[in-house]
C-alpha positions in Angstrom: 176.1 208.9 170.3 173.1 211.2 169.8 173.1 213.5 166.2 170.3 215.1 167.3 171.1 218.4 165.2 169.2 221.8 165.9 169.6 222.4 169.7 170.7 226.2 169.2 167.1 226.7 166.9 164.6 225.5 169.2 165.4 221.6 169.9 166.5 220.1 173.0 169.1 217.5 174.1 168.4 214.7 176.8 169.6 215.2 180.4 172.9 212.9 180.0 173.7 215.3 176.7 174.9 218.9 176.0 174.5 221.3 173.2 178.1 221.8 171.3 178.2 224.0 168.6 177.7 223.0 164.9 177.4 225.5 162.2 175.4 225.0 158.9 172.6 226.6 157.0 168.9 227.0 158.8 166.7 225.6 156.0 163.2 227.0 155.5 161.5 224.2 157.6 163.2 225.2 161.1 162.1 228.0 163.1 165.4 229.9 163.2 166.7 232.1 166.7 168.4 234.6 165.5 169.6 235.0 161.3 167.9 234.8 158.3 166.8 231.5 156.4 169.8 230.5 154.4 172.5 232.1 156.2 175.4 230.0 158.4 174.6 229.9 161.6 175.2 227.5 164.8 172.8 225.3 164.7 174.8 222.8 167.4 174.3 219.4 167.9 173.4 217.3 171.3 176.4 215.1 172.2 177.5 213.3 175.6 178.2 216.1 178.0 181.3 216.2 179.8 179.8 214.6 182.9 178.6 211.6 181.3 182.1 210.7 179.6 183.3 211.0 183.0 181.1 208.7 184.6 181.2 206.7 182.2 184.8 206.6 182.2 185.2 206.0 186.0 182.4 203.3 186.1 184.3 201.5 183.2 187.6 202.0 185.2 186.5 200.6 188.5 185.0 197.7 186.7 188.0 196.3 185.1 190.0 197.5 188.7 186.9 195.3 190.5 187.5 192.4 187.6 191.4 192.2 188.0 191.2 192.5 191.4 189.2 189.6 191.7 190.5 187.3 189.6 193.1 187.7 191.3 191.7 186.5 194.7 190.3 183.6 192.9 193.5 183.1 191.6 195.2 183.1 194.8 192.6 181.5 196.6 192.9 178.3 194.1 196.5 178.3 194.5 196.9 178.1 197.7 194.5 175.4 198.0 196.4 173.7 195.2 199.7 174.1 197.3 197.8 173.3 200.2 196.3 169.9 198.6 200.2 169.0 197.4 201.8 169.6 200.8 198.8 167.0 202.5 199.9 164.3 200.1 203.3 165.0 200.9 202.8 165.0 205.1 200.7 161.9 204.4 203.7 159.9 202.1 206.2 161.2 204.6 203.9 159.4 207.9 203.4 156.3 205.5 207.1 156.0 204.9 207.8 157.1 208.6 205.2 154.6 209.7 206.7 152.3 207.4 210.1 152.8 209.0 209.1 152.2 212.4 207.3 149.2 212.2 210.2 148.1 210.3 212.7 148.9 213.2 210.1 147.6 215.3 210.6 144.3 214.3 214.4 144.9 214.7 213.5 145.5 217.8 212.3 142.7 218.9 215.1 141.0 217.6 217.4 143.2 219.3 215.5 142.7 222.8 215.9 139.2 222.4 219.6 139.5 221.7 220.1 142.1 224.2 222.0 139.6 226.8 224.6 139.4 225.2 225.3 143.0 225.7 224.5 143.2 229.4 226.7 142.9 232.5 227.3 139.3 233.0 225.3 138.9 236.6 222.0 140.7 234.3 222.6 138.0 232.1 222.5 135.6 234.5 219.0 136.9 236.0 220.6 139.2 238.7 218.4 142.4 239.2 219.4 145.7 237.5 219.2 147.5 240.4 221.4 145.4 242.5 224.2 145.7 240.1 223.8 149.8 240.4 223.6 149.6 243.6 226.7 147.6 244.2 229.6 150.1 245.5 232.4 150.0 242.4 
């Protein structure tokens, strides 16, 4: 912060600073306003004005706003790729295991197919068409 003492007495403060008052004694080497040398007078003092705390205050606050905010998204944005990532593998060990399955029954299949006669009508069985057995009146 700026101590730049004096402002009152002839010195001045930059344009992000104010004059606030500060009293003490004007010593022989300062051109005084107002007073004689010696005597208590405000001699202020250049601080942040009120306008520069509150910019500064505001920028400070929307920076740490901007920073959470987006951390979060990055946050989010990795977890849902992680989530997305896990739920692949899983889709992909679900079709290996289905596909696993029904090759599995499709080799039980086969087997079935051939033992499939046994289980038909009797005239299928012995080579008779399909459809001539549906079509027969009952």
């Amino acid at each position: 912060h700026d101590d730049r003492i004096g402002c009152n007495v002839g010195c001045s403060c930059d344009f992000y600073s104010s004059c606030y008052p500060k009293y003490g004694i004007i010593q022989v080497g300062m051109r005084p306003t107002f007073g004689d040398s010696g005597a208590v007078q405000n001699i202020g003092v250049c601080g942040l004005s009120v306008l520069s705390i509150i910019v500064c205050s505001l920028s400070i606050f929307v920076s740490m706003t901007m920073f959470v905010i987006g951390t979060r998204a990055c946050l989010l944005e990795w977890y849902e790729d992680l989530e997305r990532r896990r739920l692949e593998e899983r889709w992909r060990a679900l079709a290996a295991k289905a596909q696993e399955t029904s090759s599995a029954e499709g080799s039980e299949d086969s087997l079935n197919r051939n033992n499939d006669s046994a289980f038909r009508h009797p005239s299928v069985a012995d080579g008779a068409d399909e459809d001539a057995i549906s079509a027969r009146p009952k």
